[in-house]
C-alpha positions, -999 to +999 in steps of 0.1 A: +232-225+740+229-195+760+209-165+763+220-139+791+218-107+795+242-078+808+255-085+844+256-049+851+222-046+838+186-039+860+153-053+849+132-029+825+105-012+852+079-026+823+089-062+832+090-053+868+053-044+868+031-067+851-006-064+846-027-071+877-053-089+860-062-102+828-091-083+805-117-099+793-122-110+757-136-140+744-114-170+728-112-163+693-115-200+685-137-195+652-111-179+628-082-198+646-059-230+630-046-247+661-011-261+649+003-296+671+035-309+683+047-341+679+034-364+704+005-334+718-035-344+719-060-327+704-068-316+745-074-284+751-042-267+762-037-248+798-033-219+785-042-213+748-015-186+729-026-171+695-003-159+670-016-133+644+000-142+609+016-109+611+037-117+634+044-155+625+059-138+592+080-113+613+094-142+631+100-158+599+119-130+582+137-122+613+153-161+619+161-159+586+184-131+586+215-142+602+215-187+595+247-189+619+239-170+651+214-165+673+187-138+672+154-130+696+137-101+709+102-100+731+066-108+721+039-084+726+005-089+730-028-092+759-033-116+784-072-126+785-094-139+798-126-156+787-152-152+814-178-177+800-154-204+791-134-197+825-100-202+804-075-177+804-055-172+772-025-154+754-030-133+719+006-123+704+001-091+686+035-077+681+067-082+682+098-064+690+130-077+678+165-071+695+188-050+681+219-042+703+227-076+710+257-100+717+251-132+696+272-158+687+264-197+672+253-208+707+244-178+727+225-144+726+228-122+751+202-091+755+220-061+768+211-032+793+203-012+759+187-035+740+159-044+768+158-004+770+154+001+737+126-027+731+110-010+763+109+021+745+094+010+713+067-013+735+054+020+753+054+044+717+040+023+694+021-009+719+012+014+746-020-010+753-002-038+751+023-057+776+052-083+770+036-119+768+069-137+767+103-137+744+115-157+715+151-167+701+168-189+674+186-223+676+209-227+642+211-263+639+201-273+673+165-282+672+141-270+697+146-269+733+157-243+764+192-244+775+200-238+813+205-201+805+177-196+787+154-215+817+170-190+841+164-161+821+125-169+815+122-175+855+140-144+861+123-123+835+093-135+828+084-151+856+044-147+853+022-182+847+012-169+815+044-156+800+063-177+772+090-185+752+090-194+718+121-211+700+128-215+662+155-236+644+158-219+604+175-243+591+152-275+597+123-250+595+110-257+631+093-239+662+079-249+695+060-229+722+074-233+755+046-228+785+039-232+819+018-261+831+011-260+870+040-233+873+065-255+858+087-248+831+097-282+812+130-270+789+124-302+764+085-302+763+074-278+734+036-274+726+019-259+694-003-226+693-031-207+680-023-192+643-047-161+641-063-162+606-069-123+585-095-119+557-078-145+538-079-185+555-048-194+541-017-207+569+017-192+570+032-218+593+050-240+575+072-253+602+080-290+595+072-302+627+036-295+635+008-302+618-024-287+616-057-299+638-085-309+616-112-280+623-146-289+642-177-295+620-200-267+635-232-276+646-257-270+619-232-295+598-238-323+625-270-321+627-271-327+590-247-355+589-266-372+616-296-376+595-279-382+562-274-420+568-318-422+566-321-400+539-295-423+520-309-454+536-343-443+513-343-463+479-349-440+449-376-447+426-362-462+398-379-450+365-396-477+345-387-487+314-390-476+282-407-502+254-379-505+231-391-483+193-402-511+166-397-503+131-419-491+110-420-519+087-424-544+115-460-526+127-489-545+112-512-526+093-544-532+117-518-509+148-514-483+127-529-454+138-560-452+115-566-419+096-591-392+107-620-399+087-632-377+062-665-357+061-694-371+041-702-357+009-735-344+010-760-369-013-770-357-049-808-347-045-831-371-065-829-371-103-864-356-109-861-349-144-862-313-142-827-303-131-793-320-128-760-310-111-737-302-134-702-327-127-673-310-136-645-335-149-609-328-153-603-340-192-574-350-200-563-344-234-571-369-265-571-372-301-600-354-313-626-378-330-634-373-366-674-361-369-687-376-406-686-354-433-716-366-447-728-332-448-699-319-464-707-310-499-681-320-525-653-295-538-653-284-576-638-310-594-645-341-570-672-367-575-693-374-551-686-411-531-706-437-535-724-459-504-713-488-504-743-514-499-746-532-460-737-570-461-756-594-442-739-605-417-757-637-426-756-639-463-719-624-463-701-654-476-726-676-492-723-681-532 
């Protein structure tokens, strides 16, 4: 693969002058997914790059669009610096994709008016912002800089903190190409910085990186450093409950005995003169048949006779 440019063609005067000295910003580490290569530790990279998602899906869209030859175009952004960390770092803001091109399966070439017309767009619309490096496609490939495209990153961009980004579309790869002591290693790809919006949710989904786990901040140590005592404590188990009997089964003598009732109040003394008058409830009964010995006989009716008393002790004697 190749990536050249015109040989008639001059450097752009905006990649002739680069920035004298990085500003200073601090590493935007806390809304940040860092994203691995294969083989790459957890370390700390050289130089940290951040990618907004903005322009991750740019990049996206962009590889996508022609599957059989080769597309690129530069990467905007600010080169940092963080004073209290002492790190320098790159944040890619923008991008600028090539248009008047030569391109073919295995090469790209970025003419005189294509590197104008990029040049032109960085100064309208990024005027605060300068190129950070370049980026291109590999269809079916893989990821890895070709002897043209090593030359044309030391030729131009050939500051420490510049880049070069590479993408296969196909096998949905990427890989970050930077500097380490001012060498360029064209088969040793690195990871980056994916620069998080409102919403957390990644837009890499490049198959061969994987995301870092994220740091448990501080206030979540401390608490997992003393969970292990807190655990350690036994809870209090609840005692237990006495099993309900039956109703049947509780004697008499445990049941609960009855509020007792007031006294009645004692009946005064029977003196003869007056008596409390004890109201019964009757219940109701065959009236009882008072004599009529007083009854006078009707017209016509002869009076009864008494009968004599027997002796109970002469009563059957002869």
């Amino acid at each position: 693969m190749s990536t050249t440019t015109s040989a008639s063609s001059k450097k752009p005067q905006g990649l002739q002058n680069p920035l004298a000295a990085p500003r200073r910003a601090r590493l935007p580490l806390g809304r940040a997914q860092r994203w691995l290569a294969v083989g790459e530790d957890s370390a700390q990279p050289a130089l940290p790059v951040f990618f907004t998602q903005g322009v991750l899906k740019t990049i996206k869209l962009h590889a996508a669009s022609d599957m059989d030859n080769e597309v690129g175009g530069w990467l905007a952004g600010r080169w940092c610096r963080d004073a209290q960390a002492g790190t320098e770092f790159v944040v890619v803001e923008a991008l600028l994709p090539a248009q008047q091109v030569r391109s073919g399966s295995t090469f790209l070439t970025f003419t005189h008016d294509s590197q104008v017309a990029m040049l032109s767009a960085l100064e309208e619309q990024y005027e605060n912002k300068c190129v950070v490096g370049w980026y291109h496609t590999h269809p079916r490939m893989g990821i890895f800089l070709s002897g043209y495209d090593t030359w044309l990153h030391e030729h131009f961009f050939p500051q420490p903190w510049q880049i070069a980004l590479v993408v296969e579309p196909h096998s949905r790869q990427g890989g970050l190409f930077v500097r380490k002591d001012g060498e360029l290693s064209p088969r040793r790809y690195s990871g980056f910085y994916e620069l998080h919006s409102s919403s957390m949710d990644s837009v890499v989904d490049w198959t061969n990186l994987r995301a870092e786990p994220r740091p448990v901040p501080a206030q979540a140590e401390a608490t997992a450093a003393t969970a292990p005592s807190v655990a350690a404590k036994p809870e209090p188990k609840p005692e237990p409950k006495p099993e309900p009997k039956l109703a049947a089964a509780v004697p008499p003598a445990a049941a609960k005995p009855a509020a007792p009732k007031p006294a009645a109040a004692a009946p005064p003394a029977d003196d003869g003169a007056t008596r409390p008058i004890e109201v019964k409830r009757v219940t109701a009964k065959p009236a009882v048949q008072q004599p009529q010995s007083e009854a006078k006989p009707g017209a016509g009716e002869a009076p009864a006779q008494a009968q004599p008393e027997q002796d109970p002790q002469t009563e059957n004697k002869p």
